[in-house]
Short mmCIF file of the C-alpha atoms (twelve columns), coordinates in Angstrom:
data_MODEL
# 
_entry.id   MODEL 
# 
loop_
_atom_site.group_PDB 
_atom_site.id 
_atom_site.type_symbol 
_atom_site.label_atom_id 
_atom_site.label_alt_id 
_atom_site.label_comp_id 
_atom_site.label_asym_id 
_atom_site.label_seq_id 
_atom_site.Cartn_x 
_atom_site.Cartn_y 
_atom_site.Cartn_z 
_atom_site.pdbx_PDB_model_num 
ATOM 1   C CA . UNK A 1   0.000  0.000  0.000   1 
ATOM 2   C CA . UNK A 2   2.714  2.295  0.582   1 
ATOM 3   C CA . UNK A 3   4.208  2.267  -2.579  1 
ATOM 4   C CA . UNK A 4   1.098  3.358  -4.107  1 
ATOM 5   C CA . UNK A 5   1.839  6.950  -3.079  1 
ATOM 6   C CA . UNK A 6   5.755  6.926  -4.080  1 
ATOM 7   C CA . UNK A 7   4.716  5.875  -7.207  1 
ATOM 8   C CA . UNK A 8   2.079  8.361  -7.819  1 
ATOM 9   C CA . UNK A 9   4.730  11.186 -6.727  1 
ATOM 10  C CA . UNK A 10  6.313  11.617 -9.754  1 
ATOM 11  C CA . UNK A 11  3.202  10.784 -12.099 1 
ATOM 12  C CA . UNK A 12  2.017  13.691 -10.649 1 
ATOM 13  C CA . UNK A 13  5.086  16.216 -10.554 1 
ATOM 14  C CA . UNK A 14  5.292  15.522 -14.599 1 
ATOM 15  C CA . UNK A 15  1.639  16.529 -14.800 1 
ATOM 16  C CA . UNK A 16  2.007  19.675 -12.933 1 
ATOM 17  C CA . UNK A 17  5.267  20.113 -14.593 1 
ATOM 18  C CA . UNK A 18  3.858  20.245 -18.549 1 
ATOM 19  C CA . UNK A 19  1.128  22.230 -17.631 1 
ATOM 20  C CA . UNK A 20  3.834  24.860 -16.192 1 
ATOM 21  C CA . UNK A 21  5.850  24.757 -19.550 1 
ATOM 22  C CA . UNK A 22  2.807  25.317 -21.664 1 
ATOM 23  C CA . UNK A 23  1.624  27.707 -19.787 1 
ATOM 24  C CA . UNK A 24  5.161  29.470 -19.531 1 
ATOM 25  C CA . UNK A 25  5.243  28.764 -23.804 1 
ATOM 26  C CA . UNK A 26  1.982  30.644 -24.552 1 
ATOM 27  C CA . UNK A 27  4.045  33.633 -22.712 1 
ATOM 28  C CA . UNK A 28  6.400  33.571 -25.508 1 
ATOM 29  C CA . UNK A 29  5.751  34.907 -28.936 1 
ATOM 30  C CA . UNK A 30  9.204  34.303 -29.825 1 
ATOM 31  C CA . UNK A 31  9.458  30.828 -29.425 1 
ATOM 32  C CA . UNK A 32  5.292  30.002 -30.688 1 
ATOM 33  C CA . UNK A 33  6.309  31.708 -34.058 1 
ATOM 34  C CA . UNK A 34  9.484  29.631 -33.933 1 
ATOM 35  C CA . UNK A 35  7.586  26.667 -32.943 1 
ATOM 36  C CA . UNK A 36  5.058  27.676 -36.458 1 
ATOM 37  C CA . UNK A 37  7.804  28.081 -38.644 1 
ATOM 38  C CA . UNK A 38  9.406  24.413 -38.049 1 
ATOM 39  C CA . UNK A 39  5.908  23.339 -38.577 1 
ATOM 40  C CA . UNK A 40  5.730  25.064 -41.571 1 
ATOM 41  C CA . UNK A 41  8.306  23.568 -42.594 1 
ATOM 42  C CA . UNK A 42  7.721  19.887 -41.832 1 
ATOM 43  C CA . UNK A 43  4.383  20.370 -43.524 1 
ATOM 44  C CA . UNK A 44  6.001  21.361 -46.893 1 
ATOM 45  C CA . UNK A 45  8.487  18.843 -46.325 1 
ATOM 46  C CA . UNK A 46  5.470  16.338 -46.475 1 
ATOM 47  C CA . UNK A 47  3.232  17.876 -49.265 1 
ATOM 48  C CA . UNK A 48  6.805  18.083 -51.518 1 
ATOM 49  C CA . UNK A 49  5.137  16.153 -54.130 1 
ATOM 50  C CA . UNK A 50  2.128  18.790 -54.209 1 
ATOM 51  C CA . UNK A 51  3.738  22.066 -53.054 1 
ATOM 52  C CA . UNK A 52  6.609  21.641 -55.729 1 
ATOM 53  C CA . UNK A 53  5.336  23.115 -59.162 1 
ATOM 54  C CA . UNK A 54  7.882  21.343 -61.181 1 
ATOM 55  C CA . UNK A 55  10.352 18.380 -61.467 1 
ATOM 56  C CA . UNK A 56  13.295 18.807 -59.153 1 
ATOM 57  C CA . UNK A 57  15.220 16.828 -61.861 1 
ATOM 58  C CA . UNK A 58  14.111 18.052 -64.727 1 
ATOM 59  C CA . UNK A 59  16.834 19.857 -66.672 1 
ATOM 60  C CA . UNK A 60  16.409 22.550 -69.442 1 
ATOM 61  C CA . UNK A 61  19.358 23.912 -70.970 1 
ATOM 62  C CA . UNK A 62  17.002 26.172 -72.659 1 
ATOM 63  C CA . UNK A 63  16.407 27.706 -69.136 1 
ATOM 64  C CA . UNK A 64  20.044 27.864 -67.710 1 
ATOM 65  C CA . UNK A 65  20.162 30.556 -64.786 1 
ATOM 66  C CA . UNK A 66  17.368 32.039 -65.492 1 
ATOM 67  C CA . UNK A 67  16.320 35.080 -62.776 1 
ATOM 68  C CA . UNK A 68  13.310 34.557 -61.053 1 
ATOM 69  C CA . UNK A 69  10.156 34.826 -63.254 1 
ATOM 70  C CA . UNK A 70  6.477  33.832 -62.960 1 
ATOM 71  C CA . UNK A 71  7.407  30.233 -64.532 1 
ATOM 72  C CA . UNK A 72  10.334 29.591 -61.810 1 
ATOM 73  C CA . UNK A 73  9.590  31.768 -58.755 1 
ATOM 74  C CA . UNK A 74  13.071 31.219 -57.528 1 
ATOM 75  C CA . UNK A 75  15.253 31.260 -60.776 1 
ATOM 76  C CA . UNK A 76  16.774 27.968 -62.295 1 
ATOM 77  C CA . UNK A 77  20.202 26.601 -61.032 1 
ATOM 78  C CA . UNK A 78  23.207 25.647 -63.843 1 
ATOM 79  C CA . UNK A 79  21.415 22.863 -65.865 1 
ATOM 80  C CA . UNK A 80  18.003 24.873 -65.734 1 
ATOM 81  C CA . UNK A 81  16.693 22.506 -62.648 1 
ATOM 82  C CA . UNK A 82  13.554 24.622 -60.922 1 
ATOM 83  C CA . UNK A 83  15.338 26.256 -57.552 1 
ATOM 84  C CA . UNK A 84  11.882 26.295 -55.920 1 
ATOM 85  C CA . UNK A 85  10.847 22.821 -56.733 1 
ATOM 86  C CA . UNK A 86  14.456 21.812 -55.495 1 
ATOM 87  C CA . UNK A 87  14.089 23.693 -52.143 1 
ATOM 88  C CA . UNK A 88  10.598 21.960 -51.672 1 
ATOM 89  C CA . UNK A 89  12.194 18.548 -51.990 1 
ATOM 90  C CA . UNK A 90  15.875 19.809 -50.066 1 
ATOM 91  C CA . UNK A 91  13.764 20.349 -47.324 1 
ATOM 92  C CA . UNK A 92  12.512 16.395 -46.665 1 
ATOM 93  C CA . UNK A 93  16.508 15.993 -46.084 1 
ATOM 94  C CA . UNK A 94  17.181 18.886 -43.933 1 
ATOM 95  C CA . UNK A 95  14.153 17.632 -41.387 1 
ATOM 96  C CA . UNK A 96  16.189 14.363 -41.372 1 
ATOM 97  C CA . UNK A 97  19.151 15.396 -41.168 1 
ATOM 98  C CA . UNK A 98  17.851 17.042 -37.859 1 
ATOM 99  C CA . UNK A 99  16.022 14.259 -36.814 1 
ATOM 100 C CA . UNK A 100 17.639 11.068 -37.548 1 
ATOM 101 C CA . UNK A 101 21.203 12.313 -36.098 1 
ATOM 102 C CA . UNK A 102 19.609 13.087 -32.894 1 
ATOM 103 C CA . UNK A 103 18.028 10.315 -32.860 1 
ATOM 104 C CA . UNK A 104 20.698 8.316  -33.187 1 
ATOM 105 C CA . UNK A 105 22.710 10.316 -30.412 1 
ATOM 106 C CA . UNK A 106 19.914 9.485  -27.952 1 
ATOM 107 C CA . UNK A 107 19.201 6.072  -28.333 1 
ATOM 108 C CA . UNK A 108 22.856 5.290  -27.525 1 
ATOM 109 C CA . UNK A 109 23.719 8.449  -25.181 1 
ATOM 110 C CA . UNK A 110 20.094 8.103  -23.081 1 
ATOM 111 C CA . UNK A 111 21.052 4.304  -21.633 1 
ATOM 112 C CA . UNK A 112 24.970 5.244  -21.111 1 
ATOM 113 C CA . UNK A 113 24.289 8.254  -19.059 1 
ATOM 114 C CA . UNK A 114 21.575 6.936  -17.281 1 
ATOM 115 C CA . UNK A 115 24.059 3.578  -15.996 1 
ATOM 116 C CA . UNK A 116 27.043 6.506  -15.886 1 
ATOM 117 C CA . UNK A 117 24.852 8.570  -13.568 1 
ATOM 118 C CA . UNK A 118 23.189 6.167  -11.532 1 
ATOM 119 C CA . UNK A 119 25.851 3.325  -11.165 1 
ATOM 120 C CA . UNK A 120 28.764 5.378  -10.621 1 
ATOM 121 C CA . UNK A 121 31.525 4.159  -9.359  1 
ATOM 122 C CA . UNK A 122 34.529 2.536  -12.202 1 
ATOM 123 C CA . UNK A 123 31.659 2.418  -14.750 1 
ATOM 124 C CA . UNK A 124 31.129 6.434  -14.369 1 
ATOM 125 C CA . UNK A 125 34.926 7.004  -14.621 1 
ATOM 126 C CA . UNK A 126 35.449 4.977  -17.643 1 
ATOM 127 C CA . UNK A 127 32.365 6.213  -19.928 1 
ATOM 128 C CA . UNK A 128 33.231 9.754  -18.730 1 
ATOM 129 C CA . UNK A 129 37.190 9.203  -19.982 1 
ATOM 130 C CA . UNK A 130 35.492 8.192  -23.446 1 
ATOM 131 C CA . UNK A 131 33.625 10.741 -23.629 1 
ATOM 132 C CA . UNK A 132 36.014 13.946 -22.533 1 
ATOM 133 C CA . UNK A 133 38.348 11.770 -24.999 1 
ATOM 134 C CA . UNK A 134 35.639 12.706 -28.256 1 
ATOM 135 C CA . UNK A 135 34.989 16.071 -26.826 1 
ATOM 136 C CA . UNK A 136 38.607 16.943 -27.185 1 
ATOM 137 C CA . UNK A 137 37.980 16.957 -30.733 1 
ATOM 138 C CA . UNK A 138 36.131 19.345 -32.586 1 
ATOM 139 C CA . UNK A 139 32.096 18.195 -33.313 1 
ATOM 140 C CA . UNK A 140 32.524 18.669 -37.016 1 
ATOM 141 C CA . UNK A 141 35.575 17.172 -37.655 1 
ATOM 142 C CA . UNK A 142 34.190 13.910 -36.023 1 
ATOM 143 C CA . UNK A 143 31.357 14.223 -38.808 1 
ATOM 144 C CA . UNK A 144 33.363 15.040 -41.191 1 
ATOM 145 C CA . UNK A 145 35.874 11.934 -40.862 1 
ATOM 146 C CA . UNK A 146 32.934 9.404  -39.905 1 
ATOM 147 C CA . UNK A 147 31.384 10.532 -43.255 1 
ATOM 148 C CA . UNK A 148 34.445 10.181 -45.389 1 
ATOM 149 C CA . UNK A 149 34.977 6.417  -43.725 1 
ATOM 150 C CA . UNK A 150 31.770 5.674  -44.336 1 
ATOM 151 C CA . UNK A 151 31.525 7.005  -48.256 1 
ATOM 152 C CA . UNK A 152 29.568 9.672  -49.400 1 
ATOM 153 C CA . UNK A 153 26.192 9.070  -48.740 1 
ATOM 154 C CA . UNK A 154 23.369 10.766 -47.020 1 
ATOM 155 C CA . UNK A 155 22.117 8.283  -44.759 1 
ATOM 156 C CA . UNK A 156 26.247 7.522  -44.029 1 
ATOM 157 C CA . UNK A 157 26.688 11.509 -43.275 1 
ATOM 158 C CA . UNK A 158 23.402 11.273 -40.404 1 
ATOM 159 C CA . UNK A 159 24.783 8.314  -38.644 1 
ATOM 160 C CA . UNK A 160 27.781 10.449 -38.709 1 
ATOM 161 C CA . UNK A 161 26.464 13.385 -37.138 1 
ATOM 162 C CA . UNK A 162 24.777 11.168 -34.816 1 
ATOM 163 C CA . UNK A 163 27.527 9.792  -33.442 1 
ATOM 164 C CA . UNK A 164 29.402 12.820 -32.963 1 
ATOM 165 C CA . UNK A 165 26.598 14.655 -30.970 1 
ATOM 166 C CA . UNK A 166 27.032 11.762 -28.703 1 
ATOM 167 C CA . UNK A 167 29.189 13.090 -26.063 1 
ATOM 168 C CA . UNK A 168 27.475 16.398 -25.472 1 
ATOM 169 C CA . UNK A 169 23.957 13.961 -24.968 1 
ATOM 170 C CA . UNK A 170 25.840 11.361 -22.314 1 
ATOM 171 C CA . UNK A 171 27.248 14.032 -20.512 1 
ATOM 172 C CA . UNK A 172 24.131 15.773 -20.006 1 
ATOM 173 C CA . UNK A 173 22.026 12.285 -19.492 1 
ATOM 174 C CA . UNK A 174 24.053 12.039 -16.843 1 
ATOM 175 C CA . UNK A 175 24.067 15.200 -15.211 1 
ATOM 176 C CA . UNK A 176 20.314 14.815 -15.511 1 
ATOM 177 C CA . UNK A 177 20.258 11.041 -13.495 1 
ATOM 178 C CA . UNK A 178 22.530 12.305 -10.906 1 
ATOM 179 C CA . UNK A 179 20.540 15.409 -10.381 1 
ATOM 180 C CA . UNK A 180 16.947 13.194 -10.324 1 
ATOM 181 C CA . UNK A 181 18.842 10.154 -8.087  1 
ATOM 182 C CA . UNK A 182 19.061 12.530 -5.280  1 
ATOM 183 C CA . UNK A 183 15.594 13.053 -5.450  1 
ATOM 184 C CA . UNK A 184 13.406 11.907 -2.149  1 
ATOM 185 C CA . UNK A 185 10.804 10.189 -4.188  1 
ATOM 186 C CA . UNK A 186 13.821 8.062  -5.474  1 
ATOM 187 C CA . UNK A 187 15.263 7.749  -2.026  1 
ATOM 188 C CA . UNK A 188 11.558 6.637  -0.639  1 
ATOM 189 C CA . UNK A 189 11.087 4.404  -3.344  1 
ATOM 190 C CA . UNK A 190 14.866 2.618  -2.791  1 
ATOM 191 C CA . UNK A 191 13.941 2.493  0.509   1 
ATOM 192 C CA . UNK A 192 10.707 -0.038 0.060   1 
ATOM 193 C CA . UNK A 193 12.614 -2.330 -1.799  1 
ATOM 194 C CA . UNK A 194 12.315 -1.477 -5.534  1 
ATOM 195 C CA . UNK A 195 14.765 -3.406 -8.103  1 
ATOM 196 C CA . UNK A 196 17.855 -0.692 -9.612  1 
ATOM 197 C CA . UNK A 197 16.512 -1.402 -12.900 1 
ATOM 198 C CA . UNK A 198 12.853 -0.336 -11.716 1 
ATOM 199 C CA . UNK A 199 13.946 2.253  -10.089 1 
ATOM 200 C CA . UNK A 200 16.380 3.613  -12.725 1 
ATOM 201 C CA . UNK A 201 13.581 3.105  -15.622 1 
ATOM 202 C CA . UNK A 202 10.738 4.137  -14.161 1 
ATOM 203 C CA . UNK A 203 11.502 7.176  -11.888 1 
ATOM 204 C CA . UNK A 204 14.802 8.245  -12.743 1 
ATOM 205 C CA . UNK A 205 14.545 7.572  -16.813 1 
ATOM 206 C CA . UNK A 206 10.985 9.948  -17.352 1 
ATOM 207 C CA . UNK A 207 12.609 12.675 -15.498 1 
ATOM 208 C CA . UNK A 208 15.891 13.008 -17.137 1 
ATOM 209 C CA . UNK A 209 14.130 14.047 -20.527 1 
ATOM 210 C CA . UNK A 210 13.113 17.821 -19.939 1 
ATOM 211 C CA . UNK A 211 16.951 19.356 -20.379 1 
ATOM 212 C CA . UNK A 212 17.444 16.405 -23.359 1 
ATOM 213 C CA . UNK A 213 14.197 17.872 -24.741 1 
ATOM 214 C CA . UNK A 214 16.088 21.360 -24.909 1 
ATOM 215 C CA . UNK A 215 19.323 20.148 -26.206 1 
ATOM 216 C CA . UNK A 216 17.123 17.750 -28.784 1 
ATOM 217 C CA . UNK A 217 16.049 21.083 -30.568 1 
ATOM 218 C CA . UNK A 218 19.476 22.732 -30.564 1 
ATOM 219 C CA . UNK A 219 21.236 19.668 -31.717 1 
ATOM 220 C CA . UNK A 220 18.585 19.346 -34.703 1 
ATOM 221 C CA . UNK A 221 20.184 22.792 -35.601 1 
ATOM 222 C CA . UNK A 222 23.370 22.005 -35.204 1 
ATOM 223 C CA . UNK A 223 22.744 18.675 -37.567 1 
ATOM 224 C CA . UNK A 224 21.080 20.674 -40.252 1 
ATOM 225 C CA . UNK A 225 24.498 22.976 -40.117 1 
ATOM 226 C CA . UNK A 226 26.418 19.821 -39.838 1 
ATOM 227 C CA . UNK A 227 24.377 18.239 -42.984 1 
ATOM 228 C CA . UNK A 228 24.419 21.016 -45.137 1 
ATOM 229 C CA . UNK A 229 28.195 21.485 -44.488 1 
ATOM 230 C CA . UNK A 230 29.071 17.690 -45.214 1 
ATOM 231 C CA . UNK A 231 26.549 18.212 -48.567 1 
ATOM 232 C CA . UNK A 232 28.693 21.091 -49.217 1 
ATOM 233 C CA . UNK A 233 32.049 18.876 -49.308 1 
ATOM 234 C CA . UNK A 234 30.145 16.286 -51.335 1 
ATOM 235 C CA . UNK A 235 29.813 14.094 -48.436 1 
ATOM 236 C CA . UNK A 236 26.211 13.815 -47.972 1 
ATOM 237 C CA . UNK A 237 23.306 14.064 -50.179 1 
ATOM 238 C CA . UNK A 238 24.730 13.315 -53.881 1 
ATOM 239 C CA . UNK A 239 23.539 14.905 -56.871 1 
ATOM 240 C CA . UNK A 240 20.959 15.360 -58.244 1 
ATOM 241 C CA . UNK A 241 18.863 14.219 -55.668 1 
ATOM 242 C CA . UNK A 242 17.852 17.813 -54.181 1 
ATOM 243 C CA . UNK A 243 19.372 18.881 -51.177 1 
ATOM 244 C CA . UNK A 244 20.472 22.600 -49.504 1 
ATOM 245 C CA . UNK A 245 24.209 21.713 -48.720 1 
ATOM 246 C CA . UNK A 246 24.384 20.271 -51.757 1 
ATOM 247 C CA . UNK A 247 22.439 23.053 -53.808 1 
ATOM 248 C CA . UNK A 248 24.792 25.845 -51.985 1 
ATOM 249 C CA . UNK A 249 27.766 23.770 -53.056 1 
ATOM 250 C CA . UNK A 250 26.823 24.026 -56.758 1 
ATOM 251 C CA . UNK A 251 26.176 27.564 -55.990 1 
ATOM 252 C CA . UNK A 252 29.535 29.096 -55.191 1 
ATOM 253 C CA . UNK A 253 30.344 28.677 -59.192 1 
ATOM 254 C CA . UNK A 254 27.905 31.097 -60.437 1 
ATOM 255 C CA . UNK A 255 27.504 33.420 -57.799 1 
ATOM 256 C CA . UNK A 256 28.110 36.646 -59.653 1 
ATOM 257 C CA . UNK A 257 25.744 35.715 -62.628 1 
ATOM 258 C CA . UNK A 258 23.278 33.889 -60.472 1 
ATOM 259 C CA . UNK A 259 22.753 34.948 -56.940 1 
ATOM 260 C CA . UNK A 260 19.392 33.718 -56.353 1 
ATOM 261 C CA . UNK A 261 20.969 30.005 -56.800 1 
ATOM 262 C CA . UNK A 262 22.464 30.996 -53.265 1 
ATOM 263 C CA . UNK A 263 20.064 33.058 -51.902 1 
ATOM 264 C CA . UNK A 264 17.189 30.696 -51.420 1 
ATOM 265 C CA . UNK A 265 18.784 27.671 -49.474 1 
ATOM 266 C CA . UNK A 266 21.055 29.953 -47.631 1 
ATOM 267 C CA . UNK A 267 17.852 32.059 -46.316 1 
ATOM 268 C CA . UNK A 268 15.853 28.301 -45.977 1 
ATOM 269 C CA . UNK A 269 18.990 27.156 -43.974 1 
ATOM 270 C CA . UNK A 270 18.897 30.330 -41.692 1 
ATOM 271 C CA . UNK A 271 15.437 30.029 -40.906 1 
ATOM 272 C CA . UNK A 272 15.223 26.761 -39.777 1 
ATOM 273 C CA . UNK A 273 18.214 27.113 -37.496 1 
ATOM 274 C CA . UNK A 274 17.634 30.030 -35.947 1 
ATOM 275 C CA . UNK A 275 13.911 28.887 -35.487 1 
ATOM 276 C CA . UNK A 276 15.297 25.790 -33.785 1 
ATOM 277 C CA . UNK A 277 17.511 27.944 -31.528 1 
ATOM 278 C CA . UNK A 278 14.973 29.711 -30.485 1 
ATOM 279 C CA . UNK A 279 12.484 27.286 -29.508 1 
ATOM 280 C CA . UNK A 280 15.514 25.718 -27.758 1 
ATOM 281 C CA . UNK A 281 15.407 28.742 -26.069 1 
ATOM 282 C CA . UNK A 282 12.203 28.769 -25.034 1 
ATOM 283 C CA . UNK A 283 11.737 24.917 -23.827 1 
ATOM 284 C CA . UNK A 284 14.849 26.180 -21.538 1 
ATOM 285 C CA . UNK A 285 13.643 28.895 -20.212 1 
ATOM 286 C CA . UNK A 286 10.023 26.962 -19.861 1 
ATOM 287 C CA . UNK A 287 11.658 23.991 -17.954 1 
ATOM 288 C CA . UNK A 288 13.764 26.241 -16.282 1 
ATOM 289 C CA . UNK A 289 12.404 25.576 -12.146 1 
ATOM 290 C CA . UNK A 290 13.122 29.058 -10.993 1 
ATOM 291 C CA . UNK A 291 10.957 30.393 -13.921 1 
ATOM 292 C CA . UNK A 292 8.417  31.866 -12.515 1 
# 
């Protein structure tokens, strides 16, 4: 009977806590029209097949570099490919080249720092010297020699990225379980008896996720950066198949007779990052506990 209550402690501190960080969001203007334009764009990353007026493919060397005009909205690029209808279809690979590196990150960095944090001890000390060993080294560089091992490829250039956001995700997994192991609903739970393993799932695990919520939507930023830059080197998505790294990199020939080649994924590419950022931002400041 008494473990009824201990168990119902931090049911209910979760509940109380998301309706504080909604609450706290709808206080933000900054971070809702952040929060719009990522959905904005995950919606035309979706509808690419109906949002895109043209072939992202199709070439036209009757319509090389062409400047913006009611036919192509955004210009044509060197072989007379549609910009627009390319920056529809770029943007499926920039939403998964934020998602499926962080995803990545946490499903191997969420279980290490949670047995770092809560076992201690030898185990702590040795993931922790792993880790401050791949944070000596710079987080792009790590991508950028992962991708060339692996071979050019876009799905080669995520796992990439994924693995070299892991450090900065164990390290703050397991800030997070030591911080929620101290806890006296964790204490009062150890002390009637519960397994580790229960304990370490089902009380410490749920709680950890708020500040790896926050760092989620930076680190999507940082892997769009990351993506675009390895698509830039011709390490990631390979032509033609439409992508904004990839579509700045063929760019930076014709800049001074065709601008606009540059222009859209370089403003598409700011937008979405600093619209990350700054719902990062917000979740932080939302989740922060002394908020008020």
């Amino acid at each position: 009977m008494a473990s009824a209550p201990a168990a119902a402690i931090p049911a209910a501190m979760a509940d109380g806590r998301l309706r504080r960080v909604l609450r706290r969001l709808r206080r933000q203007p900054a971070s809702l029209v952040a929060g719009a334009v990522i959905l904005g764009f995950i919606v035309v990353a979706l509808a690419a097949p109906w949002v895109a007026p043209q072939d992202p493919l199709a070439s036209s060397f009757l319509a090389v570099r062409k400047a913006p005009s009611a036919a192509h909205w955004l210009g044509t690029d060197e072989v007379g490919r549609d910009v627009f209808s390319r920056l529809v279809w770029g943007a499926r690979t920039s939403m998964l080249a934020g998602l499926i590196p962080v995803l990545v990150a946490l499903s191997i960095s969420l279980p290490l720092g949670l047995l770092s944090g809560y076992a201690g001890g030898w185990v702590d000390m040795l993931l922790m010297r792993v880790v401050d060993a791949m944070l000596a080294i710079p987080f792009l560089i790590i991508a950028i020699a992962l991708a060339a091992f692996l071979g050019p490829d876009i799905w080669n250039a995520m796992i990439a990225i994924g693995i070299a956001a892991l450090p900065i995700f164990v390290r703050l997994a397991r800030a997070a379980a030591m911080s929620v192991r101290a806890e006296d609903y964790v204490e009062a739970t150890r002390s009637l008896g519960s397994a580790p393993l229960r304990i370490a799932v089902r009380h410490i695990l749920p709680n950890m996720l708020p500040p790896l919520l926050v760092q989620t939507s930076v680190m999507a930023a940082s892997a769009i950066i990351a993506e675009a830059s390895l698509s830039f080197l011709g390490l990631g998505q390979q032509p033609p198949a439409p992508s904004w790294g990839s579509m700045l990199n063929a760019a930076q020939r014709h800049m001074a007779a065709a601008p606009w080649m540059a222009i859209a994924p370089g403003c598409a590419i700011f937008l979405l990052v600093i619209s990350l950022n700054v719902l990062g931002d917000g979740l932080r400041d939302a989740l922060d506990p002394k908020g008020r």
